[in-house]
N, C-alpha and C positions, 0 to 999 in steps of 0.2 A: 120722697119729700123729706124722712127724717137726716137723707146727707147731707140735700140743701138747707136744711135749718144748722145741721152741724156746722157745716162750713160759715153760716153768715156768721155764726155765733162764735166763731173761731177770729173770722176778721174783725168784729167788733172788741173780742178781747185784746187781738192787735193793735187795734187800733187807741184802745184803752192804755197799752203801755207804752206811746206815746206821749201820755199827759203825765207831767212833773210838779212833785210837790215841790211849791218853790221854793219855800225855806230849806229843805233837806236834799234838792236835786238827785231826786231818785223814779223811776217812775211809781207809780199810786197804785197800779199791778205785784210788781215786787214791794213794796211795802205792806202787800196783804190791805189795802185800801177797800179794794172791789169786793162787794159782801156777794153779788150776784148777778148774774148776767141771764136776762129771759128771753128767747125771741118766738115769737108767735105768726107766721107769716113774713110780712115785713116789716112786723112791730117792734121796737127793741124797747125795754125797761131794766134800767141798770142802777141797782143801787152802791151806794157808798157808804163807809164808816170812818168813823176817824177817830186817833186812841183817846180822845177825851170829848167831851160833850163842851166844852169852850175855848177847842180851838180857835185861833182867831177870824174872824166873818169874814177877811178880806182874803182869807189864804185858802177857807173853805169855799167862797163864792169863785175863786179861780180854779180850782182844782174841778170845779162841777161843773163848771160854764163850760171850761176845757173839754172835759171829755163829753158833756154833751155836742161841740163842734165837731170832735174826732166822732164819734158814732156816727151822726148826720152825713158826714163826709164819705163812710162805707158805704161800693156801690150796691142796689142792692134794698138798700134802708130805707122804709118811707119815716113813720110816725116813731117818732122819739121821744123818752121819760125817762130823764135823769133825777133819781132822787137821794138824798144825805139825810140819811137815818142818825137819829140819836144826838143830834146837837140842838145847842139851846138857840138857836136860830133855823132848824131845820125846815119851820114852813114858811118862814121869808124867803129862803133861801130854794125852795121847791115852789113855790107859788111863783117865783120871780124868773124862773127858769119855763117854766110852763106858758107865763105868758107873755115871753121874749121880751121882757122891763130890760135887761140888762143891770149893769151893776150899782150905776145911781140912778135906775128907776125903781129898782129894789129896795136899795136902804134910804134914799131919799136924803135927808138933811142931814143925818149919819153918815154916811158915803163920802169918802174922799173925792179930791178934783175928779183923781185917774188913777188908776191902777196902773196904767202903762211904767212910772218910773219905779211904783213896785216891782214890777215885774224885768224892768231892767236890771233895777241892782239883782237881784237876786240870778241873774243870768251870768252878772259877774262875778259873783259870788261864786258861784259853780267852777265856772272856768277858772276862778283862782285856786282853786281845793284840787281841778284837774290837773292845774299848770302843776302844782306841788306834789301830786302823785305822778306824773309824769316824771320831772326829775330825779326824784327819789330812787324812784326803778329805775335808772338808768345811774345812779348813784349806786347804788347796790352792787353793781356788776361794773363800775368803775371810777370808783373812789376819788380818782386822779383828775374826771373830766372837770373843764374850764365851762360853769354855770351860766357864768356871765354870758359867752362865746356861742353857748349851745343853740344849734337851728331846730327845725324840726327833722330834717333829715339826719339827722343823728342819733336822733329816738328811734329804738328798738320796735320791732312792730307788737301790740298788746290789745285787747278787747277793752280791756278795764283801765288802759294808761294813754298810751297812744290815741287811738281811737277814740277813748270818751277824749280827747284834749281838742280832737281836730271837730267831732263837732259840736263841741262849745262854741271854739273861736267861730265856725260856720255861722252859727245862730248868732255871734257878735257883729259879724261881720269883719272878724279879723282876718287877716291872711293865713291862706292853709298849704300855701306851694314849699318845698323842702328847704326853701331859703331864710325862712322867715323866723326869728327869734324864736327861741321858745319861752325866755322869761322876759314877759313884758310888765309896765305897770298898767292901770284902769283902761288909758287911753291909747294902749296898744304900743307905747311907745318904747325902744328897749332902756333900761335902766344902765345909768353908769356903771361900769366895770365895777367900782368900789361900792357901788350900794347893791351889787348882786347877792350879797350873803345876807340882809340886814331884807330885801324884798323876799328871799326865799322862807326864813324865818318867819316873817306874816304869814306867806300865805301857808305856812304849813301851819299855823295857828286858828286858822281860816278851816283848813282842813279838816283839824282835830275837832275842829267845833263840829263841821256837817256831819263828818262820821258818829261822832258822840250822839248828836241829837237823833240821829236816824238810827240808832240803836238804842236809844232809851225809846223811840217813840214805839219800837216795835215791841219793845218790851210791857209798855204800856199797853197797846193794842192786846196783845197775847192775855195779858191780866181784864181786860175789860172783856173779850171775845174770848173764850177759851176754846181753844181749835182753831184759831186763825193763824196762828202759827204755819199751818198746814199751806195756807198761802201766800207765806213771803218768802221771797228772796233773798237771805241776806247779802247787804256788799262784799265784794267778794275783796280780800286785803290783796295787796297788788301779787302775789305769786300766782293766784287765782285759788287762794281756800278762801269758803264762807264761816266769817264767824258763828257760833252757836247764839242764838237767841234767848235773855235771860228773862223770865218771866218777873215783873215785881211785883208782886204777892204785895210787898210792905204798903206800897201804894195804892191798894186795892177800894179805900174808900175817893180818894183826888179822882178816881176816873168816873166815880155813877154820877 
């Protein structure tokens, strides 16, 4: 019995890093998100944290809905309790998950239309920080290539460049076959020759932004959770080393 609990409890964490925070496109696993994972039978109860207690309600109500669908979805699981510790909305946001409200039956007059074109941008958002890590790496190792020109089959194979690039465009629904541009703009479309250097520059500004925040926010977490450290992943910079994680101490009163 205790293998079979190990294992479920193993595919539930799998299944957990899946779910993306959306603003930082990272999974919520590797951000040291996951405070706990408990299974009791075919019970699962999984709590969450987040590095401040007012993060935004609409980026913490995805990120919980999220993985309470991913847990649900393990086979295996009956009765599901997803809960978000420590935020100033934590029992709206646990009350609303418990009793299948959804996200404007939860915040009511509060709530936006949809989350959906939230959750859009922020998918191109990703894919623009990927598309710029991808060239880069292959900038690296050839100075010389034509940006504009580049497909995807001329990307180098990578876990953290390549492969995060192709399933981005997946979940855009952009094309993923060796033919297909690799510097496009929003709508997939490839950019004029002469605006190649002037799109790549965004998006590596795009970039600097996701990586920035996702490393302040672990630093935050680290400073509010001490020990949680212990469960994040940092990104890893395109050679495949992970940055060291800096604890902010200075900001230590922002996170109670």
């Amino acid at each position: 019995m205790t293998a079979v609990l190990h294992d479920l409890e193993s595919e539930v964490r799998a299944a957990l890093g899946t779910v993306v925070d959306p603003e930082l496109d990272e999974p919520i696993t590797d951000l040291g998100f996951v405070r706990s994972v408990a299974v009791a039978g075919d019970a699962v109860e999984v709590h969450l944290r987040l590095p401040t207690s007012f993060c935004a309600p609409n980026f913490a109500w995805l990120m919980a809905s999220d993985a309470h669908d991913a847990v649900t979805a393990v086979p295996g699981v009956g009765c599901v309790v997803v809960e978000l510790d420590d935020h100033h909305d934590s029992d709206l946001v646990n009350a609303g998950l418990a009793a299948g409200l959804g996200y404007r039956g939860t915040f009511g007059s509060e709530a936006e239309e949809s989350l959906d074109e939230l959750r859009a941008t922020f998918l191109r958002k990703g894919h623009t920080a990927a598309m710029e890590r991808a060239v880069t790496a292959l900038l690296r190792s050839d100075p010389a290539a034509d940006v504009a020109a580049l497909t995807l089959g001329d990307l180098p194979p990578g876990e953290h460049t390549t492969d995060a690039l192709l399933r981005r465009r997946a979940a855009l629904g952009l094309p993923t076959d060796a033919a297909a541009p690799v510097l496009v703009l929003d709508d997939g479309t490839r950019p004029d020759p002469a605006q190649a250097p002037m799109v790549l520059r965004r998006a590596r500004s795009v970039r600097i932004s996701v990586d920035g925040n996702a490393h302040f926010c672990r630093g935050l977490l680290t400073t509010r959770y001490p020990g949680s450290e212990a469960d994040q992943v940092p990104r890893p910079d395109d050679d495949g080393r992970a940055r060291p994680v800096l604890p902010l101490t200075v900001l230590k009163e922002m996170t109670r």
